[in-house]
GUGU-57230 format. One record per atom (N, C-alpha, C): residue number from 1; x, y, z; atom name; residue in one letter. Coordinates in steps of 0.05 Angstrom, whole numbers, always signed. Layout:
BEGIN
pos,X,Y,Z,site,code
NUM,X,Y,Z,CA,A
...
//
This chain:
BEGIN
pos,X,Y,Z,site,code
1,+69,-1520,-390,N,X
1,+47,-1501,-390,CA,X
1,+58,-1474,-381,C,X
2,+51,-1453,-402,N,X
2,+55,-1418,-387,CA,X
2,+35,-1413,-386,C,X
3,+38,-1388,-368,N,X
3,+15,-1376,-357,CA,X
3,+26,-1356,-353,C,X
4,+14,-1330,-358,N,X
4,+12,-1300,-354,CA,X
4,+4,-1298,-327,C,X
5,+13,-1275,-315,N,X
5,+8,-1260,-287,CA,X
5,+8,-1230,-300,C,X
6,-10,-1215,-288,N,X
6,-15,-1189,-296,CA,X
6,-23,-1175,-264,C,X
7,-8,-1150,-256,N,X
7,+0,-1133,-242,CA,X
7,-9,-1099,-250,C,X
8,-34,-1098,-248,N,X
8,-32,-1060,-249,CA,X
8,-24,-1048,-232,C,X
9,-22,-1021,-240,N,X
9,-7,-1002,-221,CA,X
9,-10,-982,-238,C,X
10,-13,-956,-216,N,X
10,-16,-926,-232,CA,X
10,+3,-903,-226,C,X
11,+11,-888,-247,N,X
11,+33,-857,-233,CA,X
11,+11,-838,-246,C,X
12,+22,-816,-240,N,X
12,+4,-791,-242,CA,X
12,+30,-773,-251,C,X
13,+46,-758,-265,N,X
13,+72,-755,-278,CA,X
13,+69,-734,-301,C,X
14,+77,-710,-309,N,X
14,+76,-696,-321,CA,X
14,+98,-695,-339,C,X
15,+100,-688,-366,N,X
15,+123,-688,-385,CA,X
15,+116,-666,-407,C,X
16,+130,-666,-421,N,X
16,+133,-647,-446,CA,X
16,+150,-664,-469,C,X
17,+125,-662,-486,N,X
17,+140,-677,-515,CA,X
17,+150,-645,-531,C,X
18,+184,-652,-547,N,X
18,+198,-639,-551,CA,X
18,+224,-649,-556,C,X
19,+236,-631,-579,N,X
19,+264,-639,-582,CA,X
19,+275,-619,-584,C,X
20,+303,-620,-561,N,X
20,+311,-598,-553,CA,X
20,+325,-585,-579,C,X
21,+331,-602,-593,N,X
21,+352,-572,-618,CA,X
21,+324,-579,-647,C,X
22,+300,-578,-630,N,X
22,+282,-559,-658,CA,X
22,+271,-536,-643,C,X
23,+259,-509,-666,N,X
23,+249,-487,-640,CA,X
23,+222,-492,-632,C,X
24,+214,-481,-625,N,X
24,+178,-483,-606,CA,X
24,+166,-491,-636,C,X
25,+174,-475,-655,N,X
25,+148,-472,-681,CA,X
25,+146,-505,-686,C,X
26,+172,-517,-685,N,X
26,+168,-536,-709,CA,X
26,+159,-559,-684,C,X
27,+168,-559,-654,N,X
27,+161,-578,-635,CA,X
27,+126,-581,-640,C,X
28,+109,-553,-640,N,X
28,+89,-547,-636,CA,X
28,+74,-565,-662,C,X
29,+90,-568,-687,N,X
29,+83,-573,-711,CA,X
29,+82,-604,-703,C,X
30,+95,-624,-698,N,X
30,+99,-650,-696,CA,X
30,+87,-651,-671,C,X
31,+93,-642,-650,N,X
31,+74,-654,-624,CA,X
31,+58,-636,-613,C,X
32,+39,-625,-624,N,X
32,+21,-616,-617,CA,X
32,+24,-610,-596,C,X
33,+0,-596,-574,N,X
33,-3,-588,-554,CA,X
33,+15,-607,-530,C,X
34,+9,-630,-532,N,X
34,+40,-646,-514,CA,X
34,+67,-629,-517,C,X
35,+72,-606,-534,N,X
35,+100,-593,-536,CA,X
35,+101,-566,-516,C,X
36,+68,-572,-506,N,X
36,+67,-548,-482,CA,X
36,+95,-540,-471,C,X
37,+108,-512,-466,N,X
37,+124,-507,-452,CA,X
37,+130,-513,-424,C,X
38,+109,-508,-413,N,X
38,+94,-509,-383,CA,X
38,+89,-533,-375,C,X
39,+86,-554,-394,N,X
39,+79,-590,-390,CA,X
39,+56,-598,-387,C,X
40,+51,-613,-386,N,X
40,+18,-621,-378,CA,X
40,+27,-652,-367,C,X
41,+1,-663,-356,N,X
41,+6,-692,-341,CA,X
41,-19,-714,-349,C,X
42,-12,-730,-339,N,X
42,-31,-758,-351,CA,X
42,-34,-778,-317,C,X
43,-55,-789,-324,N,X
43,-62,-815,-300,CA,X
43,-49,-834,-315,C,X
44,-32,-838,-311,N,X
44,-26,-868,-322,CA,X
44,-31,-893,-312,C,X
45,-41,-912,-329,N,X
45,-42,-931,-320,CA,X
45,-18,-952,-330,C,X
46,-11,-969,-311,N,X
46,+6,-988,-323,CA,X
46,+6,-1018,-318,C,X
47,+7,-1036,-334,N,X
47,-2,-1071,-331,CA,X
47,+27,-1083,-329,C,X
48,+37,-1098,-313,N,X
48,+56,-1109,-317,CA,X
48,+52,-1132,-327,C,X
49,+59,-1146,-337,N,X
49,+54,-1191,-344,CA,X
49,+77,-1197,-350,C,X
50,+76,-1222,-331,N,X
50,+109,-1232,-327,CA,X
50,+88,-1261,-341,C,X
51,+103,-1277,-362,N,X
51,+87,-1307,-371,CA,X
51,+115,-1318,-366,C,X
52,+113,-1349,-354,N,X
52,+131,-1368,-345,CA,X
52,+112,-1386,-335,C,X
53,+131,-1410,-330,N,X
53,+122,-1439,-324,CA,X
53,+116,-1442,-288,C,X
54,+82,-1448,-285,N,X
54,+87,-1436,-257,CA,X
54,+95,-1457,-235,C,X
55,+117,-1446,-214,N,X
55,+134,-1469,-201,CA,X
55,+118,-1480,-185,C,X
56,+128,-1510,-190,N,X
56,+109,-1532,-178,CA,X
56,+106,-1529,-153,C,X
57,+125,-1523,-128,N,X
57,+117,-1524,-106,CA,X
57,+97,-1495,-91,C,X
58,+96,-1481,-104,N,X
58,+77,-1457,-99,CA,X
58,+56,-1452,-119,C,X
59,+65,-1468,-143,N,X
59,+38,-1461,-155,CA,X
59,+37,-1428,-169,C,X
60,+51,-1411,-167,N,X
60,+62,-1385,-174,CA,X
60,+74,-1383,-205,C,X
61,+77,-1373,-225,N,X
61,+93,-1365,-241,CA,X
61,+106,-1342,-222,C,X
62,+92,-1323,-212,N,X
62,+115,-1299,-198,CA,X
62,+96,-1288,-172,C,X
63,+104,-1291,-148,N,X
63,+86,-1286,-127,CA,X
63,+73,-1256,-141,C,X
64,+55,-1248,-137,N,X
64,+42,-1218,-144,CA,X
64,+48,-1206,-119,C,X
65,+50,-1211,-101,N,X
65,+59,-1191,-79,CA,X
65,+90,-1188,-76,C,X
66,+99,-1193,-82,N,X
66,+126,-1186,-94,CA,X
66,+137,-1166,-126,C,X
67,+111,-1173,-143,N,X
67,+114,-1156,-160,CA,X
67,+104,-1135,-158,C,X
68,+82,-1131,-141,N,X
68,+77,-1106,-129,CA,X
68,+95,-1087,-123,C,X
69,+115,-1100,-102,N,X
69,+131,-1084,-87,CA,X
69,+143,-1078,-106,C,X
70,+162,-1092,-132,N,X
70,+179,-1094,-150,CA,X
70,+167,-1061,-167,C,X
71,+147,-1061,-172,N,X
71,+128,-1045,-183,CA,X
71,+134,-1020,-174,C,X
72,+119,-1016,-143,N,X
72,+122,-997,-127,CA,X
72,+151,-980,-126,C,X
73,+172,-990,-123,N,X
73,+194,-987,-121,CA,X
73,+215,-977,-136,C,X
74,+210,-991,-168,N,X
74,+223,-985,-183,CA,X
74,+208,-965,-204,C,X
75,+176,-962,-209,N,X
75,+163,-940,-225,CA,X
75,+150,-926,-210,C,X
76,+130,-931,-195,N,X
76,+116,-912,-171,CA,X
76,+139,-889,-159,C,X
77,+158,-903,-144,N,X
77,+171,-886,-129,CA,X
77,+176,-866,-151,C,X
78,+199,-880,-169,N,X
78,+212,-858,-184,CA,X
78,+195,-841,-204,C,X
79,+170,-842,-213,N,X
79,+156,-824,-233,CA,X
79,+126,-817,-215,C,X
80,+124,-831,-201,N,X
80,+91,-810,-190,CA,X
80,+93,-783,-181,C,X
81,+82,-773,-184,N,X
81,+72,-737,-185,CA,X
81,+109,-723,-193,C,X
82,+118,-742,-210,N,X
82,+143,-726,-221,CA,X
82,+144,-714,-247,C,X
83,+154,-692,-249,N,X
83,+160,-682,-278,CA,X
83,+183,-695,-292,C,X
84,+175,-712,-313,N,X
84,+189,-730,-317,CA,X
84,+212,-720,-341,C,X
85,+210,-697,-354,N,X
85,+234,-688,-365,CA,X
85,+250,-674,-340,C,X
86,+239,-673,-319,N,X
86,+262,-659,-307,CA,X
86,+279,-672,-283,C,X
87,+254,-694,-269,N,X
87,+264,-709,-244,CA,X
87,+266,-735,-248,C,X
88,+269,-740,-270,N,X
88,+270,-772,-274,CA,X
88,+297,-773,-307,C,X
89,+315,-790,-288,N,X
89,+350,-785,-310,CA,X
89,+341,-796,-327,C,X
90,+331,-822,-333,N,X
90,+327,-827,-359,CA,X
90,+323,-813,-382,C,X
91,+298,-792,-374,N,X
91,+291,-782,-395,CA,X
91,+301,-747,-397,C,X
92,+327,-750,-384,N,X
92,+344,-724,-389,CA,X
92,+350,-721,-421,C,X
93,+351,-732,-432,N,X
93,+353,-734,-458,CA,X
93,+347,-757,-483,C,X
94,+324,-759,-468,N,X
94,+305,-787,-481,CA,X
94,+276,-769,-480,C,X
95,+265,-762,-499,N,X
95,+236,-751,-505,CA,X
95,+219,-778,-487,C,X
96,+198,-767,-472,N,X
96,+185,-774,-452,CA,X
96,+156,-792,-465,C,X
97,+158,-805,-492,N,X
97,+128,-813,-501,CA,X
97,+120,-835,-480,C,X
98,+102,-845,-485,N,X
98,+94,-866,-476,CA,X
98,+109,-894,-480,C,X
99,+114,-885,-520,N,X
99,+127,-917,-521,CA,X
99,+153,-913,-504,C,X
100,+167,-891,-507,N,X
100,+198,-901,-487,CA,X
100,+192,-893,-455,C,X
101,+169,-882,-448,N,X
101,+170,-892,-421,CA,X
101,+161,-921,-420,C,X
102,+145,-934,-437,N,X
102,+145,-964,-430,CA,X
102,+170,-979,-433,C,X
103,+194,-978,-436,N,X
103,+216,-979,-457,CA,X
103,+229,-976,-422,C,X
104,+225,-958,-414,N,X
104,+245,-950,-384,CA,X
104,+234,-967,-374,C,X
105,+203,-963,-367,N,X
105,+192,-988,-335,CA,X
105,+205,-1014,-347,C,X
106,+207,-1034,-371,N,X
106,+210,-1056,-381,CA,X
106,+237,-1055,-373,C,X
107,+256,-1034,-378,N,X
107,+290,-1035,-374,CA,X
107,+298,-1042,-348,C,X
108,+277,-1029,-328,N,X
108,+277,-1037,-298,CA,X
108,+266,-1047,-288,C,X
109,+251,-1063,-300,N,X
109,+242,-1087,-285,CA,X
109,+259,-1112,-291,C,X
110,+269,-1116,-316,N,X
110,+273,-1148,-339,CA,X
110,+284,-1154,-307,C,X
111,+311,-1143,-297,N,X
111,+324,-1153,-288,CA,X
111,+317,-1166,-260,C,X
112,+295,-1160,-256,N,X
112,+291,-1159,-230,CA,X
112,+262,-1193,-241,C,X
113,+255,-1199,-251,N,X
113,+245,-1225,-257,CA,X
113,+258,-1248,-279,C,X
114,+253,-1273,-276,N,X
114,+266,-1294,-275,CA,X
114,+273,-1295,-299,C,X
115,+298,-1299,-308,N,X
115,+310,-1298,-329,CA,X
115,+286,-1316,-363,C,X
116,+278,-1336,-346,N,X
116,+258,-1358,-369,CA,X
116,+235,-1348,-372,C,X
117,+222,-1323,-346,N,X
117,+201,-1312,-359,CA,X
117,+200,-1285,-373,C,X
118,+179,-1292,-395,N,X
118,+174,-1265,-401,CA,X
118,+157,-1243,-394,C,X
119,+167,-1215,-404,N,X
119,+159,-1192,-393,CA,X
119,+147,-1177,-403,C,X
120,+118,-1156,-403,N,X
120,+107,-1144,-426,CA,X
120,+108,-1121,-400,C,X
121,+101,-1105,-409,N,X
121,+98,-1070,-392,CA,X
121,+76,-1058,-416,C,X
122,+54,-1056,-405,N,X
122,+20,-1042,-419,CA,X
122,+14,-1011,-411,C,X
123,+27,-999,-422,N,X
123,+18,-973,-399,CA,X
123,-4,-953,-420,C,X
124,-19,-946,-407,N,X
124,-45,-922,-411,CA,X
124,-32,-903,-406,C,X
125,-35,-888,-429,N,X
125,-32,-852,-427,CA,X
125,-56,-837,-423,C,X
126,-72,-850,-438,N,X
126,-100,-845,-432,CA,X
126,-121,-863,-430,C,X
127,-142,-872,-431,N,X
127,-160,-894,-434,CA,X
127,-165,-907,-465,C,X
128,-158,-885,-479,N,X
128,-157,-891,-507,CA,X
128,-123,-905,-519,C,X
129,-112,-887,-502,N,X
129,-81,-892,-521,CA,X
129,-66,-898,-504,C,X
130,-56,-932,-521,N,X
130,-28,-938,-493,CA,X
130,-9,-962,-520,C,X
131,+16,-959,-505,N,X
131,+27,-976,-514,CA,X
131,+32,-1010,-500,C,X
132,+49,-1017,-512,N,X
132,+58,-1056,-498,CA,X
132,+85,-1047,-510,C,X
133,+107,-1063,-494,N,X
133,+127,-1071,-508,CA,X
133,+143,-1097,-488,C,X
134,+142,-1112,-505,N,X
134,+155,-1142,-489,CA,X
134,+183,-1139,-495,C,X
135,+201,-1120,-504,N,X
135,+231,-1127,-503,CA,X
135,+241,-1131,-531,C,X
136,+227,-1134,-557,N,X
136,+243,-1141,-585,CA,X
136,+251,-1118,-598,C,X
//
């Protein structure tokens, strides 16, 4: 038997969609107002789900208060109220969308939960628009 565990958690993180060797005209042309110079920011929301077989003596697929912290630690700390093209290395030269910031939280977490379970990362850009990516 698997069973999913699901973990929200929120940053608040500003970025600028852009690629550095096109000029403003043509950024402005493909990413719209997200190509703001100045940046703009989002509430994000984000779902973690770890699915695995939950261990018999606790009854747990993954304590949640541990993934909390896991959470807290490795995305909270490093992207809440940060400008994320500027204070966060990843995306020194990785465009900041949603799908590859889901792409980063998933890169830093895999390692940090049990090799046999699996991992999805759900994050809201907005209430309307979010991505998933489990790792393929």
């Amino acid at each position: 038997m698997r069973i999913t565990v699901h973990r929200k958690a929120h940053f608040n993180a500003a970025h600028r969609l852009f690629r550095k060797d096109w000029d403003d005209e043509r950024n402005l042309e493909v990413f719209g107002k997200c190509s703001n110079p100045n940046y703009h920011g989002h509430n994000y929301e984000l779902i973690v789900s770890v699915t695995g077989e939950p261990n018999p003596e606790t009854g747990f697929v993954m304590d949640l208060k541990i993934l909390k912290e896991l959470i807290y630690h490795e995305v909270e700390e490093s992207f809440d109220h940060k400008n994320l093209n500027i204070e966060v290395a990843e995306f020194q030269d990785l465009n900041p969308t949603a799908e590859n910031i889901a792409v980063v939280i998933w890169k830093k977490l895999r390692p940090e939960i049990l090799e046999d379970h699996d991992l999805e990362v759900t994050l809201y850009e907005t209430p309307r628009n979010f991505v998933s990516y489990k790792g393929e």
